[in-house]
BALOBA-1460 file (C-alpha; in Angstrom, 3 decimals):
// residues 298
<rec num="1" residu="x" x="-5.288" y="-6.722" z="2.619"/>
<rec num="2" residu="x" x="-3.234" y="-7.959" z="-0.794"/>
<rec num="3" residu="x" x="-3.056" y="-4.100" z="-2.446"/>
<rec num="4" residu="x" x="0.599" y="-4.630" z="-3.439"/>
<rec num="5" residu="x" x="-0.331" y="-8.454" z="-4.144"/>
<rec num="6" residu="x" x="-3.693" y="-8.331" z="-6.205"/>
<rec num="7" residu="x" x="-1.704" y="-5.452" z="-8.574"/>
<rec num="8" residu="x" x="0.986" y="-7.976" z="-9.261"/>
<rec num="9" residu="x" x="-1.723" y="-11.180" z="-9.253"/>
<rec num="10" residu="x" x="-3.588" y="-8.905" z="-12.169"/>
<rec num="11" residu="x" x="-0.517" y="-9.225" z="-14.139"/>
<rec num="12" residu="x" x="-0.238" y="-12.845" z="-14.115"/>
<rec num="13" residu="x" x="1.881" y="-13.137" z="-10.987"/>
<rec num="14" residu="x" x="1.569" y="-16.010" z="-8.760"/>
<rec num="15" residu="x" x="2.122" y="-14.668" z="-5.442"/>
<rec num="16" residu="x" x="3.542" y="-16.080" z="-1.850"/>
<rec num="17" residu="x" x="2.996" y="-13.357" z="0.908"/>
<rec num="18" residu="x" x="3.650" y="-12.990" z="4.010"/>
<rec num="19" residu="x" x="1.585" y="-11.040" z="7.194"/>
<rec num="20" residu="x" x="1.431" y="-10.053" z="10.529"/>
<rec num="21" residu="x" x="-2.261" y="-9.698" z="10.255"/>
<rec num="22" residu="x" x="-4.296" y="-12.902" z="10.965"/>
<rec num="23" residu="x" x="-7.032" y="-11.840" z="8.556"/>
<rec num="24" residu="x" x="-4.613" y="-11.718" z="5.864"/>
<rec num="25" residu="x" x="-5.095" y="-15.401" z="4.406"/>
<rec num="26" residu="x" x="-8.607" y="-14.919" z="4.597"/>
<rec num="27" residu="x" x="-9.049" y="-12.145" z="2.790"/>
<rec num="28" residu="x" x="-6.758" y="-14.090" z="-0.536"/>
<rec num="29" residu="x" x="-9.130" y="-16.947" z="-0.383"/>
<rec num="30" residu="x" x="-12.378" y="-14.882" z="-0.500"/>
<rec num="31" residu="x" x="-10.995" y="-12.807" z="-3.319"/>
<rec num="32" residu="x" x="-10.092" y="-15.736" z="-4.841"/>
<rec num="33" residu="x" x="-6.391" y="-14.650" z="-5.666"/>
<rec num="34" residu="x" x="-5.626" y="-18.060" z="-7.559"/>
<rec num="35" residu="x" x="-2.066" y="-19.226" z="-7.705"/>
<rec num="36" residu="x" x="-1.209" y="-17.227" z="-4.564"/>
<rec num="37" residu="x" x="-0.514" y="-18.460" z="-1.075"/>
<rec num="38" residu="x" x="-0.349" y="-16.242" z="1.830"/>
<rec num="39" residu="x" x="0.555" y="-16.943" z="4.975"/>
<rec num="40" residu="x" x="0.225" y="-15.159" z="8.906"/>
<rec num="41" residu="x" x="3.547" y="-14.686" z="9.713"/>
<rec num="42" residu="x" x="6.466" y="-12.150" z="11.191"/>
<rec num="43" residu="x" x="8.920" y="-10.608" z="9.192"/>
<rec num="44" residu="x" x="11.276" y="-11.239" z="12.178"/>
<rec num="45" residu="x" x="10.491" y="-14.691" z="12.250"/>
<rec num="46" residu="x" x="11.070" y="-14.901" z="8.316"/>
<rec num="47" residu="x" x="14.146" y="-13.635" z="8.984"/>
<rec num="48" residu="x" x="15.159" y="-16.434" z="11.356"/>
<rec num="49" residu="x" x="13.973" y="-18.919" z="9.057"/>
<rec num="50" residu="x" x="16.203" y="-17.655" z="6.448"/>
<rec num="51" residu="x" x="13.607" y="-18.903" z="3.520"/>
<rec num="52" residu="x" x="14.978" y="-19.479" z="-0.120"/>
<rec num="53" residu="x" x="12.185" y="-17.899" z="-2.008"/>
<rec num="54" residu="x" x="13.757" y="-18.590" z="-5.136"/>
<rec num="55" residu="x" x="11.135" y="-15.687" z="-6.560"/>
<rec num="56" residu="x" x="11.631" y="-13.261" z="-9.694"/>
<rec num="57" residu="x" x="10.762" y="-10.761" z="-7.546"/>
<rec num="58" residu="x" x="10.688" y="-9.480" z="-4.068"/>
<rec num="59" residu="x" x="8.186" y="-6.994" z="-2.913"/>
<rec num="60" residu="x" x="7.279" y="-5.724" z="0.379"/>
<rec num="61" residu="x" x="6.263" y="-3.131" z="2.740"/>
<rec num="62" residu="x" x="8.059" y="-2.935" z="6.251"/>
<rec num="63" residu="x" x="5.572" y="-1.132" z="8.832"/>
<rec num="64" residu="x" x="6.292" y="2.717" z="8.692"/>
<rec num="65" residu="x" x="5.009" y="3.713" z="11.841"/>
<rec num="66" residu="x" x="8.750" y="4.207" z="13.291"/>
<rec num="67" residu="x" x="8.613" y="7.270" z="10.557"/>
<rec num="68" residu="x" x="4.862" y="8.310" z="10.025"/>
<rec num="69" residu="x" x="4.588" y="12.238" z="10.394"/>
<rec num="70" residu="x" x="1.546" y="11.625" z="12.244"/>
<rec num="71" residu="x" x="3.206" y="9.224" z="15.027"/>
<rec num="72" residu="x" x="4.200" y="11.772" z="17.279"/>
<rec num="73" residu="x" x="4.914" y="9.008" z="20.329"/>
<rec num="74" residu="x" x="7.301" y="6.832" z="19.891"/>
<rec num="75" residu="x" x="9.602" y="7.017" z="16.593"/>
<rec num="76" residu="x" x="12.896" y="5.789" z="15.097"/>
<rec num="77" residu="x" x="14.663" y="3.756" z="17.489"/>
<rec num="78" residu="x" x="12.387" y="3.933" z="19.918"/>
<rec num="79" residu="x" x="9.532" y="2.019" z="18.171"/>
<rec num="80" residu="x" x="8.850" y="-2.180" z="18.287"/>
<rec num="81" residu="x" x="8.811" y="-1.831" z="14.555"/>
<rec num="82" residu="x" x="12.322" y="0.104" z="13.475"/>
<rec num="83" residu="x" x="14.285" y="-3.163" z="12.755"/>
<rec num="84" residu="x" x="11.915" y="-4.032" z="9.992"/>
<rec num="85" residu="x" x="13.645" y="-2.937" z="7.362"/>
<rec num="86" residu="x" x="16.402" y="-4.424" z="8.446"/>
<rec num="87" residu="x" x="14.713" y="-7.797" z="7.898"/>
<rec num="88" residu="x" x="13.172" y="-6.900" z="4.668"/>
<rec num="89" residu="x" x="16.257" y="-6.275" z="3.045"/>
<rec num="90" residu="x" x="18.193" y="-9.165" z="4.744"/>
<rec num="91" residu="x" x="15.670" y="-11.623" z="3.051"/>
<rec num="92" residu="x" x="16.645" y="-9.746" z="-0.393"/>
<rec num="93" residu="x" x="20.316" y="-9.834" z="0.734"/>
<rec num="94" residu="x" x="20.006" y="-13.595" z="1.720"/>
<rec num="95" residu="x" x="17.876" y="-14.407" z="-1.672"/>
<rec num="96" residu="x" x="19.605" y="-11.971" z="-4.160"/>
<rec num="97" residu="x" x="16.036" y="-11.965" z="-6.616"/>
<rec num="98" residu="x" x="16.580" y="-10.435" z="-9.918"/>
<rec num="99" residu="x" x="13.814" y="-7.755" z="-9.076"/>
<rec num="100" residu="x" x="13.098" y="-6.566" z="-5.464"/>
<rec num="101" residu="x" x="10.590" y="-3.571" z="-4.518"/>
<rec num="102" residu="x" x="10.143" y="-1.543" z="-1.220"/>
<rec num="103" residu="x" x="7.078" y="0.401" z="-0.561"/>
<rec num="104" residu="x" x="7.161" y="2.838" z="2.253"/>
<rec num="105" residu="x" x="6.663" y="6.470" z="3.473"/>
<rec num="106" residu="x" x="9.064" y="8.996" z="2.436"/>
<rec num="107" residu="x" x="11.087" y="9.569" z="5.684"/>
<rec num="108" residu="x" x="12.346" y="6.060" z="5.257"/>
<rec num="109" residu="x" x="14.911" y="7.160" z="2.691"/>
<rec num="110" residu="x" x="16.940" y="8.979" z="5.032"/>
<rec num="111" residu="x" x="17.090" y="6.827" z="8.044"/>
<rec num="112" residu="x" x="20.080" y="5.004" z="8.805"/>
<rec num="113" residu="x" x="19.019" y="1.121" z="8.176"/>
<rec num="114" residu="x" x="17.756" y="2.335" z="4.442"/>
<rec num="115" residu="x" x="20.987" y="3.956" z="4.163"/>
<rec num="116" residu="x" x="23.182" y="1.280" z="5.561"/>
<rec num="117" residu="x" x="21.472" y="-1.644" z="3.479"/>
<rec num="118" residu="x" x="21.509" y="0.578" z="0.226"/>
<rec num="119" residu="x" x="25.078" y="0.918" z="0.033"/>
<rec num="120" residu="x" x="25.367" y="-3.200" z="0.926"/>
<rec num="121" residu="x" x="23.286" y="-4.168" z="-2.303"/>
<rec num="122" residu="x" x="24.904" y="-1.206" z="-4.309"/>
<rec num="123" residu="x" x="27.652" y="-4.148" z="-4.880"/>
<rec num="124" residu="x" x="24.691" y="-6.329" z="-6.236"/>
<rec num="125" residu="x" x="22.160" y="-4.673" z="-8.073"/>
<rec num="126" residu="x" x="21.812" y="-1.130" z="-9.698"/>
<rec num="127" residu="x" x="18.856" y="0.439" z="-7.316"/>
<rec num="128" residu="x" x="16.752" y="3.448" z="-8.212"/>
<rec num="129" residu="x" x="14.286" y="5.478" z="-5.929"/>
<rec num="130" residu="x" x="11.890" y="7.887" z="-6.487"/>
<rec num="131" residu="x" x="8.645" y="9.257" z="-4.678"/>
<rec num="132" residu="x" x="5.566" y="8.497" z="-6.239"/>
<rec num="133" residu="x" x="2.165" y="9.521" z="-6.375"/>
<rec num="134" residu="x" x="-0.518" y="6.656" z="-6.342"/>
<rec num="135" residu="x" x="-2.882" y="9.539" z="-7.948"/>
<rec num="136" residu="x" x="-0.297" y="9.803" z="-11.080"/>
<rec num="137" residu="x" x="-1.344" y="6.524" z="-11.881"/>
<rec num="138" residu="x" x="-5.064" y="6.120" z="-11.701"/>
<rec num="139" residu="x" x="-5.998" y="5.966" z="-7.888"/>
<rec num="140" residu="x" x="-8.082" y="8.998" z="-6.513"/>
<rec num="141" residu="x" x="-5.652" y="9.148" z="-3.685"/>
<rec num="142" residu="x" x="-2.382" y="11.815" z="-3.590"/>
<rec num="143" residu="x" x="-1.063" y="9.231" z="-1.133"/>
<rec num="144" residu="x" x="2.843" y="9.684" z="-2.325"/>
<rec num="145" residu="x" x="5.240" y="7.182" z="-1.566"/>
<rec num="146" residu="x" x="9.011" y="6.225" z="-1.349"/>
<rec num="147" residu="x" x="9.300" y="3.063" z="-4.162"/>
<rec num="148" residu="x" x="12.952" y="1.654" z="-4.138"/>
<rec num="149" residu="x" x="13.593" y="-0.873" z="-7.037"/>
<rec num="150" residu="x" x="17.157" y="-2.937" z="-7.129"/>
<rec num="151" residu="x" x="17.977" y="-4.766" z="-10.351"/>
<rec num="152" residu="x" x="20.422" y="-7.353" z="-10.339"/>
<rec num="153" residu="x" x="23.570" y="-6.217" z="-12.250"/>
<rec num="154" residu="x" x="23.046" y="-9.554" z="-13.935"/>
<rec num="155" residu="x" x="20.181" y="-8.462" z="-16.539"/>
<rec num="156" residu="x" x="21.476" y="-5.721" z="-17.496"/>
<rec num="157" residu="x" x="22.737" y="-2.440" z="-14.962"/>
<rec num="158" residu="x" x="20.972" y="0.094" z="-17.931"/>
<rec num="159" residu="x" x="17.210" y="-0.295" z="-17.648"/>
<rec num="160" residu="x" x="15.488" y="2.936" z="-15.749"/>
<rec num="161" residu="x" x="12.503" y="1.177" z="-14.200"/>
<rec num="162" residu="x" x="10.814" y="4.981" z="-13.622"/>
<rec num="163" residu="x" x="10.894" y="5.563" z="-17.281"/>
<rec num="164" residu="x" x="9.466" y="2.452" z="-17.576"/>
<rec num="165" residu="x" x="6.535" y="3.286" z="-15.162"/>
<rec num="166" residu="x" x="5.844" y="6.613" z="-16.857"/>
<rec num="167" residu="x" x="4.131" y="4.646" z="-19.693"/>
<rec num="168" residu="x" x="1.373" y="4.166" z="-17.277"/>
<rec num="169" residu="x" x="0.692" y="7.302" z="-16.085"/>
<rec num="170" residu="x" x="-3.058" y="7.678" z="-15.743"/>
<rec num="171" residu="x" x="-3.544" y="10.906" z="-13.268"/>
<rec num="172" residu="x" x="-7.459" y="12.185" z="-14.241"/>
<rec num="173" residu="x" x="-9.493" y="10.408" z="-11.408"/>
<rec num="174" residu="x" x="-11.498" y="11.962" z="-8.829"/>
<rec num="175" residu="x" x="-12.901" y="10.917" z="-5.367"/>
<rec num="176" residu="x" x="-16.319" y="11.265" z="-6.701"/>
<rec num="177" residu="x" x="-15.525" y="9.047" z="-10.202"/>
<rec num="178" residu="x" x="-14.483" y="6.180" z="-7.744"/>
<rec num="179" residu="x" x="-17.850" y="6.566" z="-5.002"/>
<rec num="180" residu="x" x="-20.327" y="8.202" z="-7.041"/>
<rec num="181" residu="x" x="-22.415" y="4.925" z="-7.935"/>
<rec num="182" residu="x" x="-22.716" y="4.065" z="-4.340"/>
<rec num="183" residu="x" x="-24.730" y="7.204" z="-3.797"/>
<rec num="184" residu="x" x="-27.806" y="5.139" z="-4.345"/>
<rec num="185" residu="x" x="-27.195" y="2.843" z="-1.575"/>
<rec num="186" residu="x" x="-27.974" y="2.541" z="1.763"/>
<rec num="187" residu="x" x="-25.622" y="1.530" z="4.347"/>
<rec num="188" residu="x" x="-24.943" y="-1.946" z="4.374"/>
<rec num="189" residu="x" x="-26.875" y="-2.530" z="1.087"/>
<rec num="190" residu="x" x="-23.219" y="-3.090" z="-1.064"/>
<rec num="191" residu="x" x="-20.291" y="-4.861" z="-0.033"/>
<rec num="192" residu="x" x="-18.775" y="-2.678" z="2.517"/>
<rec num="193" residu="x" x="-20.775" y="-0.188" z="2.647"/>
<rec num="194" residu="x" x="-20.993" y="0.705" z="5.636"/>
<rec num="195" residu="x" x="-19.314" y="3.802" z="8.069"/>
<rec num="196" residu="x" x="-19.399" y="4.136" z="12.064"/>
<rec num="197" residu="x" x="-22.731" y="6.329" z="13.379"/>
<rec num="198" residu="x" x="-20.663" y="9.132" z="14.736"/>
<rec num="199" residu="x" x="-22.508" y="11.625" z="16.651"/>
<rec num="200" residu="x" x="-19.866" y="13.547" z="17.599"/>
<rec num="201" residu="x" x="-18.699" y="15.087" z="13.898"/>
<rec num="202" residu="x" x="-19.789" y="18.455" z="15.256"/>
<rec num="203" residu="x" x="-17.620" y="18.323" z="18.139"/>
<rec num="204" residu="x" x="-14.526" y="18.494" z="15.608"/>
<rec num="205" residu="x" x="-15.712" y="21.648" z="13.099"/>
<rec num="206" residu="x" x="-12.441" y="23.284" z="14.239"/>
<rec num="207" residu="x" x="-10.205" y="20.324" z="12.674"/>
<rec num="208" residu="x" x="-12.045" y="20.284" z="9.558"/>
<rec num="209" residu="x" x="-11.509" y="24.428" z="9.099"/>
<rec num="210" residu="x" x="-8.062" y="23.777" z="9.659"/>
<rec num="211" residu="x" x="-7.251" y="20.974" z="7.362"/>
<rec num="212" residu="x" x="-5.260" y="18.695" z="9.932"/>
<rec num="213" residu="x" x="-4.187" y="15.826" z="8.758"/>
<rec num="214" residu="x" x="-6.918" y="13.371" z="8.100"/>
<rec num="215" residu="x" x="-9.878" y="16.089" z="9.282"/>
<rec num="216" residu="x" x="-11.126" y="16.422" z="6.015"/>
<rec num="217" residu="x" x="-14.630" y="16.439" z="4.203"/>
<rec num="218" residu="x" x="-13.426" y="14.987" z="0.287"/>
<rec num="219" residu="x" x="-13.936" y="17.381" z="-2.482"/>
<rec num="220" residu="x" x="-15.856" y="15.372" z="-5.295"/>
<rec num="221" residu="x" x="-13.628" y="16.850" z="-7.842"/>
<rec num="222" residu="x" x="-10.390" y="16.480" z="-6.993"/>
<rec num="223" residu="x" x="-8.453" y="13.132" z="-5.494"/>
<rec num="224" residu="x" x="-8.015" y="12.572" z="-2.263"/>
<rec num="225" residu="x" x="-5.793" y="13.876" z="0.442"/>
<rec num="226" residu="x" x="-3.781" y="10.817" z="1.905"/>
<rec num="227" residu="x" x="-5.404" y="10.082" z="5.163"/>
<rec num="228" residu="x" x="-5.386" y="7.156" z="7.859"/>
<rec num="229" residu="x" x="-7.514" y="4.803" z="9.684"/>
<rec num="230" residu="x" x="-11.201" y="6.796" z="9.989"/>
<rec num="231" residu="x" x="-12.177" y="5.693" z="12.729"/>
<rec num="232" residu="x" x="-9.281" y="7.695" z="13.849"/>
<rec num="233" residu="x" x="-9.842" y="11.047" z="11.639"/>
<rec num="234" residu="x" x="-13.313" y="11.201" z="10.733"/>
<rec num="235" residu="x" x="-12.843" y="11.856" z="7.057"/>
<rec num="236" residu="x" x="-15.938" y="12.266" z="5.762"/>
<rec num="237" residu="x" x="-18.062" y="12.079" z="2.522"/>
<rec num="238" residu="x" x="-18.123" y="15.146" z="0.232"/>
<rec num="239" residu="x" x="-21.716" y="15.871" z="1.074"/>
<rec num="240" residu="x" x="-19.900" y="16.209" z="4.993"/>
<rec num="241" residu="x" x="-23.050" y="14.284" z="6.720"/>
<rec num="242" residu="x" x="-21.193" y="11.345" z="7.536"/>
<rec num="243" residu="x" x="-17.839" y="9.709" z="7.621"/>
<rec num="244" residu="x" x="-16.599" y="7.786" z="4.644"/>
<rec num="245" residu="x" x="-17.513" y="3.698" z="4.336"/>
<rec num="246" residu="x" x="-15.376" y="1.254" z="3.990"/>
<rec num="247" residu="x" x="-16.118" y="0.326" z="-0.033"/>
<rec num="248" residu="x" x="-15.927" y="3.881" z="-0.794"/>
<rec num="249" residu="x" x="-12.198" y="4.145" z="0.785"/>
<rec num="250" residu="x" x="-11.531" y="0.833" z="-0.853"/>
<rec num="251" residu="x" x="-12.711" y="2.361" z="-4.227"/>
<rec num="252" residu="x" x="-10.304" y="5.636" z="-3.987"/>
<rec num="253" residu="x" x="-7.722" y="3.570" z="-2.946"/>
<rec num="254" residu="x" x="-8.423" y="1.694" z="-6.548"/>
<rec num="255" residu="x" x="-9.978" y="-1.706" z="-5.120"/>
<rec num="256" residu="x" x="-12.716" y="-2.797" z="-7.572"/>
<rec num="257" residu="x" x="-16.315" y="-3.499" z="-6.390"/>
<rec num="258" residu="x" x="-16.048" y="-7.374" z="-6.011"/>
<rec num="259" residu="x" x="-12.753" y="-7.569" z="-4.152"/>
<rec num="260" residu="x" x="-14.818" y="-7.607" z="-0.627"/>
<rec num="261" residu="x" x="-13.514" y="-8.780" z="3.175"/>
<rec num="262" residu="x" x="-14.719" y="-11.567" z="4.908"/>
<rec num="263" residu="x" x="-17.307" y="-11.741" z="7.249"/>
<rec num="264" residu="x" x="-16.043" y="-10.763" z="11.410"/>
<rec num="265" residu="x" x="-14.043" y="-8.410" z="10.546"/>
<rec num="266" residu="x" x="-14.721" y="-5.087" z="12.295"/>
<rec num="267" residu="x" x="-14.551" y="-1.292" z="11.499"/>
<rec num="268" residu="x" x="-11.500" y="-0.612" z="12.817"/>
<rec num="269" residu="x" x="-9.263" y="-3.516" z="11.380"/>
<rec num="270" residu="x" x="-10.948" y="-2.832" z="7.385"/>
<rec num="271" residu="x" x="-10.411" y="0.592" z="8.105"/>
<rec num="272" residu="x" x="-6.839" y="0.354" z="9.408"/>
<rec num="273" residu="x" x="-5.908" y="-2.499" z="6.858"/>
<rec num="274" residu="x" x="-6.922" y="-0.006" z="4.355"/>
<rec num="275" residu="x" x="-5.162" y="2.856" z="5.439"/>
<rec num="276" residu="x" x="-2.123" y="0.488" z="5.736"/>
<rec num="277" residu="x" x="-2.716" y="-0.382" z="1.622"/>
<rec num="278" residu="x" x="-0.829" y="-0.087" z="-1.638"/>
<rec num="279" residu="x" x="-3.310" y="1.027" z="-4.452"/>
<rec num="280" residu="x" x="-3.436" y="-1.967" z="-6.871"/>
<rec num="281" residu="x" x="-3.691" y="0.458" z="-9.543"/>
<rec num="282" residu="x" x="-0.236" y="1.521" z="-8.844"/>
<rec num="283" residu="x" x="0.729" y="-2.050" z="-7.742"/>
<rec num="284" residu="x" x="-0.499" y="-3.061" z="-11.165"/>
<rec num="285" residu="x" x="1.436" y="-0.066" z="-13.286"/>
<rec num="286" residu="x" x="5.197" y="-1.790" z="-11.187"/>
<rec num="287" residu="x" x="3.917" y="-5.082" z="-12.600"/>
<rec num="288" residu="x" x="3.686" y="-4.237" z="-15.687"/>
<rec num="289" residu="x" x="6.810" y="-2.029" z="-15.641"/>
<rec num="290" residu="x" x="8.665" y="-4.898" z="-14.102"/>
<rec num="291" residu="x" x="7.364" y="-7.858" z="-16.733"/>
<rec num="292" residu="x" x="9.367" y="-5.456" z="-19.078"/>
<rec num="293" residu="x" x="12.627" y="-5.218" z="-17.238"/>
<rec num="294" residu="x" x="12.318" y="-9.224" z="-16.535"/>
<rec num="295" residu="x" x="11.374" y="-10.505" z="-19.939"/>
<rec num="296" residu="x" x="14.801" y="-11.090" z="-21.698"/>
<rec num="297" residu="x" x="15.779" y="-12.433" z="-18.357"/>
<rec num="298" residu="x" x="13.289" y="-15.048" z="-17.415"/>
């Protein structure tokens, strides 16, 4: 839904993207994401294509569902997605950007195709990791993530993009500082506003005393837990009487109030593209920490 896009757009980015989802291109036009162009396609099929991007910088995102904690089915090897990181960094590989980022969940770092293609671009470009916490940087969500930056030996093999990103540290938000102003609407009466009408939430009391993932009532206070698709995991509002809307996971996550989906899309696809999301607030801090490491280069 554009999370790690719209940060980078903010900063005067022109983006091309790339998506499985076929409500991706729709949501950049509606936002109005101007001198950005994405398009529904497969990483696989990118891949085959073996596109010149000729781009300062590559981001992405592979799927992480082959290493998700909470996909207790079918994992590593055994899952459709597990050679997607493979493609990601073959279209770095095959492009050789200055800058190239990778988003994913934590486990990622030690499986073997991070590994493998780590050591190939150690020849190319000096590569830092770290796992980061979208709440250190603005979001209400502790959502923590595993960001891998390569810089091409080129610039120069000395600049620590982390120390870089420190200077926008920003970690004082709450759940109830992002969703408090929509406590005087109705549902449906904002953009997004609106939640499924569960009538089952008391059926589940025993998840929400035990704090399992995603079975949680938000504190007002305090950020977020990181949590998936709700429609899943009933995570609910802090006053517990309902599960959370759309707009107000959209505003923890750090979307403002007028970046909205199109019409026809249901519950369970906003929800899921959301849970799926980079925060644009920390999108926006890489940006900006990136513009630095690129402006004696470009």
């Amino acid at each position: 839904m554009g999370g790690r896009s719209y940060g980078f757009y903010k900063d005067g980015f022109n983006v091309t993207g790339y998506d499985v989802s076929k409500y991706s291109p729709g949501i950049f036009i509606k936002n109005r994401i101007h001198g950005s162009n994405i398009y529904e396609s497969k990483i696989f099929d990118l891949e085959k294509r073996i596109l010149d991007f000729n781009s300062d910088i590559i981001i992405g995102g592979p799927p992480c569902k082959p290493w998700s904690s909470v996909n207790v089915t079918r994992r590593g090897r055994s899952h459709p997605d597990y050679g997607l990181v493979d493609s990601y960094f073959y279209t770095v590989y095959r492009n050789r950007p200055p800058v190239f980022l990778m988003e994913n969940v934590p486990p990622v770092g030690n499986s073997e195709p991070y590994n493998r293609w780590f050591n190939v671009l150690l020849k190319t470009y000096d590569i830092q990791k770290k796992i980061c916490s979208y709440n250190d940087f603005g979001a209400a969500s502790k959502r923590k993530r595993l960001i891998t930056i390569g810089l091409n030996r080129v610039i120069n093999d000395r600049n620590d993009f982390f120390s870089i990103l420190n200077d926008y540290k920003k970690n004082d938000n709450t759940v109830w500082k992002e969703i408090g102003h929509l406590r005087k609407y109705g549902k449906g009466e904002f953009p997004d506003h609106v939640w499924p009408n569960l009538k089952t939430i008391h059926k589940y009391k025993k998840y929400y005393e035990t704090g399992k993932y995603g079975w949680y009532i938000l504190k007002r206070d305090e950020p977020a837990p990181s949590f998936g698709n709700v429609m899943k995991t009933y995570t609910l509002h802090p006053d517990g009487h309902r599960a959370i809307s759309v707009r107000e996971v959209m505003s923890i996550m750090g979307f403002p109030d007028n970046y909205t989906f199109p019409e026809g899309i249901g519950h369970t696809v906003k929800y899921q593209m959301i849970a799926d999301v980079v925060s644009p607030i920390f999108s926006y801090a890489c940006a900006r920490a990136m513009k630095k490491m690129l402006k004696h280069y470009v």
